[in-house]
C-alpha positions in Angstrom: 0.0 0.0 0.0 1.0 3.8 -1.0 1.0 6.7 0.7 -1.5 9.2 -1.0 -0.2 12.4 0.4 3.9 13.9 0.3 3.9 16.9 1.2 7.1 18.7 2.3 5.0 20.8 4.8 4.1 17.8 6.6 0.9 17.4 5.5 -1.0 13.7 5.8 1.3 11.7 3.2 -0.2 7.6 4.4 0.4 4.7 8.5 0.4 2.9 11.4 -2.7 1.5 10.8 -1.6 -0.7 8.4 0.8 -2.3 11.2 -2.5 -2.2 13.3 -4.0 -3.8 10.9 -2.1 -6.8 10.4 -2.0 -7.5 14.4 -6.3 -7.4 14.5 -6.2 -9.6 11.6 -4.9 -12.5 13.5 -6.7 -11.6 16.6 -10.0 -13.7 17.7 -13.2 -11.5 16.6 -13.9 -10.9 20.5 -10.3 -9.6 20.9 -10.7 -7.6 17.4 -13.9 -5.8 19.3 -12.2 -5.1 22.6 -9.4 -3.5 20.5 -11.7 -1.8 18.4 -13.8 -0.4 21.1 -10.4 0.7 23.0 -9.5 2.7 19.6 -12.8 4.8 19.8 -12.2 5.5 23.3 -8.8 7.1 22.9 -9.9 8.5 19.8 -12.7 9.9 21.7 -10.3 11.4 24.0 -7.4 12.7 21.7 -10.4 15.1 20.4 -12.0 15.9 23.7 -8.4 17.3 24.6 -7.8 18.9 21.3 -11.2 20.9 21.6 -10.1 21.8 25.0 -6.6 23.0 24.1 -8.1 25.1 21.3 -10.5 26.8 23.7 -7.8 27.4 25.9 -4.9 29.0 23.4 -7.4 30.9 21.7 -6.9 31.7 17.8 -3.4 30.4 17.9 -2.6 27.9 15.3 -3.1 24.3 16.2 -0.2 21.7 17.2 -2.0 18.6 15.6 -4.4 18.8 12.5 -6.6 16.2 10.5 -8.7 13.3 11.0 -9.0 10.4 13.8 -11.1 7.7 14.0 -11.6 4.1 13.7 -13.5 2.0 11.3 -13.5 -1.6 9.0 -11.0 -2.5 6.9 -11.7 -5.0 3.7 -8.1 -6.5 2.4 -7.3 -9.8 0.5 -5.7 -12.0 3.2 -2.2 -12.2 1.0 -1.0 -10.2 -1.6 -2.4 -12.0 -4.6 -4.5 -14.2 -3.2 -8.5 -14.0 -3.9 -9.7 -14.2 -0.4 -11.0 -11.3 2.0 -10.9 -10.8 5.2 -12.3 -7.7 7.4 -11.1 -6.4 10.6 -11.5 -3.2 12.6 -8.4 -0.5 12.1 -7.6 2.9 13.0 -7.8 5.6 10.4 -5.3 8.3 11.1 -4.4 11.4 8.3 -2.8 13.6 10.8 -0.1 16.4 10.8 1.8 17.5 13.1 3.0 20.7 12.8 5.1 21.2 9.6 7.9 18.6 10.3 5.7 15.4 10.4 2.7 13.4 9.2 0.7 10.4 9.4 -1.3 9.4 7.0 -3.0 5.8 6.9 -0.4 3.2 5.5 2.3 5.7 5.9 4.5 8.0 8.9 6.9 10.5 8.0 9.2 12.8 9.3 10.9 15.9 7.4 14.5 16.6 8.5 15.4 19.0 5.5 12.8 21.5 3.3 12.8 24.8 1.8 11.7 28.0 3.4 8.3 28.0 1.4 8.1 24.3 2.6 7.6 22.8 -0.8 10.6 20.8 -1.3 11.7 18.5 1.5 13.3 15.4 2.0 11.6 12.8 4.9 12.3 9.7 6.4 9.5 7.4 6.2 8.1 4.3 6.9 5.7 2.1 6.4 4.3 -1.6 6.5 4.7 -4.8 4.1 2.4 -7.7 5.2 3.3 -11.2 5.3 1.0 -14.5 4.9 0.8 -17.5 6.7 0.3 -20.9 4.7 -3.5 -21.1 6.1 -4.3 -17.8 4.2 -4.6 -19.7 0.9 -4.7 -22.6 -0.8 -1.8 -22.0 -3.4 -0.1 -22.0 0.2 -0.2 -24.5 2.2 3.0 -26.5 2.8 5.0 -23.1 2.6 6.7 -21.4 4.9 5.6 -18.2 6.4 6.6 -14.9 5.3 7.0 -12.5 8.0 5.4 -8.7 7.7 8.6 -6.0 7.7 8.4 -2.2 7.8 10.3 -0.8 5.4 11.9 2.8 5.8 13.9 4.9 3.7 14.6 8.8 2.7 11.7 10.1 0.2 12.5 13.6 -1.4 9.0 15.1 -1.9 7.8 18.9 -3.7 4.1 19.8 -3.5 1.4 22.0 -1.9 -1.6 21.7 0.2 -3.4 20.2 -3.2 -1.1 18.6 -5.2 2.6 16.7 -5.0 4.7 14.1 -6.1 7.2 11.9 -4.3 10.2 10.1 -5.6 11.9 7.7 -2.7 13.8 4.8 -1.4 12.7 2.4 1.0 14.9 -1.0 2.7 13.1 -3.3 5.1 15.1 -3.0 8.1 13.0 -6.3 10.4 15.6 -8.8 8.5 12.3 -10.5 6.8 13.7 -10.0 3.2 16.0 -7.7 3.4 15.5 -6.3 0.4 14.6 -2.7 -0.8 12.4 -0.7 -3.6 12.2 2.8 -5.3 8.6 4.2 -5.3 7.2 7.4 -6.9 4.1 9.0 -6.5 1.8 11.3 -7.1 -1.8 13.3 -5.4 -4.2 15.6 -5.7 -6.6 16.6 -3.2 -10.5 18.4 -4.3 -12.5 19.8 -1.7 -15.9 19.4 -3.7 -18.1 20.7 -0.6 -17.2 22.8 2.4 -18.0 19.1 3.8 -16.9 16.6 1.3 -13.7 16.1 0.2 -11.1 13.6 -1.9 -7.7 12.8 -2.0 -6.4 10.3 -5.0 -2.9 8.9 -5.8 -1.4 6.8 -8.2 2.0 5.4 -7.6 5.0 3.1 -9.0 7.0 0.8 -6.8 10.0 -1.0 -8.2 10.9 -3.7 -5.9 14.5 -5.8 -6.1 14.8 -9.4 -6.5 14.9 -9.8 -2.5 11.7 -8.5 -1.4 10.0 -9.9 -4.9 11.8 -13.5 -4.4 10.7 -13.7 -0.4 6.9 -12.6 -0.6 5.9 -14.0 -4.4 8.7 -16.7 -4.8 8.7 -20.6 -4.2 11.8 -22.2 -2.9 12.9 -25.5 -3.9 11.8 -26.8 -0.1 8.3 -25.4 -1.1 7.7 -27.4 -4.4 4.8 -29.2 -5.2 3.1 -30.9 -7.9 0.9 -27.4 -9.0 3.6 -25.5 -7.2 7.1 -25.4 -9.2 10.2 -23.5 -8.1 9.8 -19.7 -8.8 11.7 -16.8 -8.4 10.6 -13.6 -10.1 13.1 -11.2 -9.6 12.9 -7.5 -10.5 9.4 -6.4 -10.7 7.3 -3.3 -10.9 3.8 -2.7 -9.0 0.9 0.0 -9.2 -1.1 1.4 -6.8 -4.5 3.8 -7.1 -6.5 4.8 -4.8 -8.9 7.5 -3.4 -9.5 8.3 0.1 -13.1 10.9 1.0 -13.7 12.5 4.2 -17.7 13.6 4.8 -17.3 16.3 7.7 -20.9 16.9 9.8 -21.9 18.4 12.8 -18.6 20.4 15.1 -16.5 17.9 14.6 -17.5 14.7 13.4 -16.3 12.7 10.1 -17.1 10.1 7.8 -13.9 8.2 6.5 -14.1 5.8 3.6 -11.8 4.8 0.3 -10.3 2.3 -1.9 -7.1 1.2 -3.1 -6.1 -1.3 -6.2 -2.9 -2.8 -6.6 -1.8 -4.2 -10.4 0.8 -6.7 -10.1 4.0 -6.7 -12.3 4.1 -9.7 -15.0 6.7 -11.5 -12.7 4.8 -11.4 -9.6 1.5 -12.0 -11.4 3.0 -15.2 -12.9 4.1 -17.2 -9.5 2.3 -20.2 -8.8 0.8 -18.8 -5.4 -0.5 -15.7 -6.9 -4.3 -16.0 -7.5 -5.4 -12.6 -8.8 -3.4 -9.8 -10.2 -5.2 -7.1 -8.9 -6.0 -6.7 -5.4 -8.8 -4.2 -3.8 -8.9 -2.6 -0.1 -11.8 -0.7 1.5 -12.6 0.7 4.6 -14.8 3.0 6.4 -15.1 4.7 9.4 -16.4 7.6 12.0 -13.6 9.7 13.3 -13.3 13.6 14.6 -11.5 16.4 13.2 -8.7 17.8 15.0 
């Protein structure tokens, strides 16, 4: 998954939730709800103490800004693989101040920008899932791949509406060890005073190490519809659009979709079952 937003001015870019995610996914459904329910309660909180931090300051400008909440998030259970699965996530697009930003799928952290704060350079990060051999049935008898978060430096230029995004990311948990270049592009609309959208499209060239260790099949993994398969070098694409419906003082809607198209090589590996994969979610959450 892509971030959506890269701006140098630390504005939501896309995070931790996707971490989050993975976690609740393996949870039982009565832990999933405790979790869940523990979410809207802090997220409850964080905006009680916003609201009351504003009143107190006055007309000064804000510390934190964006959207909290919590919601339902539909994913396939692997990358490739045709089965769903839903589970309850936090939704974050948060920034904070104009050095840092969270932003679904994605954190980041600007250490150099220009004194008009449209060219920066950030240190991000953000989540790769893994799969388990019970996730599908092109899997079973392989080994598990473990989730990684991958970080690296992304130079980014843009404004409040627009940007693009040109970095390099290296999984540094020691699951493949591997790294990819991603670029990518937004734009944001406000159609309403209350309705708004944000949609990015993005290219991420992986190396042979992260494309061998989450598409490939060893030669321990073989089977008899199951060959040996390493796919090297390959190149992904990710759309998506993410909407915010703001009501009331403070409340929010949350809701979008992703797609992700497969490069030939990964799309040809015996455990991949689709090419394209599809995310949703939705959610209520409170503007900061």
């Amino acid at each position: 998954m892509a971030s959506s937003r890269t701006k140098p001015d630390g504005s939501p870019g896309t995070a931790p939730a996707s971490a989050c995610r993975h976690y609740l996914a393996c949870c039982p459904t009565r832990t999933r709800f405790v979790v869940c329910c523990v979410l809207a309660i802090v997220c409850h909180v964080a905006a009680d103490k916003t609201r009351a931090e504003t009143a107190d300051s006055g007309p000064e400008i804000k510390f934190v800004t964006g959207r909290l909440g919590v919601g339902a998030l539909m994913d396939s259970r692997y990358s490739g693989g045709a089965d769903y699965q839903t589970f309850p996530v936090p939704l974050a697009s948060l920034e904070f101040g104009d050095f840092a930003y969270i932003d679904y799928w994605q954190a980041g952290l600007y250490v150099l920008s220009n004194q008009d704060k449209t060219l920066g350079l950030a240190i991000v990060a953000t989540p790769r899932l893994g799969f388990n051999s019970s996730d599908g049935k092109r899997l079973a008898g392989m080994m598990a791949r473990k989730s990684s978060i991958e970080t690296g430096l992304s130079l980014d230029y843009g404004s409040d509406t627009a940007g693009l995004s040109l970095g390099y990311l290296h999984d540094i948990t020691g699951a493949s060890e591997g790294g990819l270049v991603r670029i990518l592009g937004f734009k944001r609309l406000e159609i309403t005073g209350h309705f708004g959208v944000e949609a990015f499209v993005g290219l991420e060239r992986m190396d042979s190490r992260v494309a061998n260790y989450y598409y490939g099949v060893g030669s321990n993994e073989t089977a008899a519809t199951r060959p040996f398969y390493q796919p090297g070098n390959s190149t992904d694409v990710n759309a998506g659009l993410h909407f915010n419906y703001d009501f009331g003082q403070r409340s929010t809607i949350l809701f979008g979709y992703e797609t992700t198209r497969l490069g030939d090589s990964l799309a040809n590996s015996p455990i991949v079952e689709k090419r394209m994969s599809n995310l949703f979610y939705i959610g209520y959450g409170w503007c900061l």
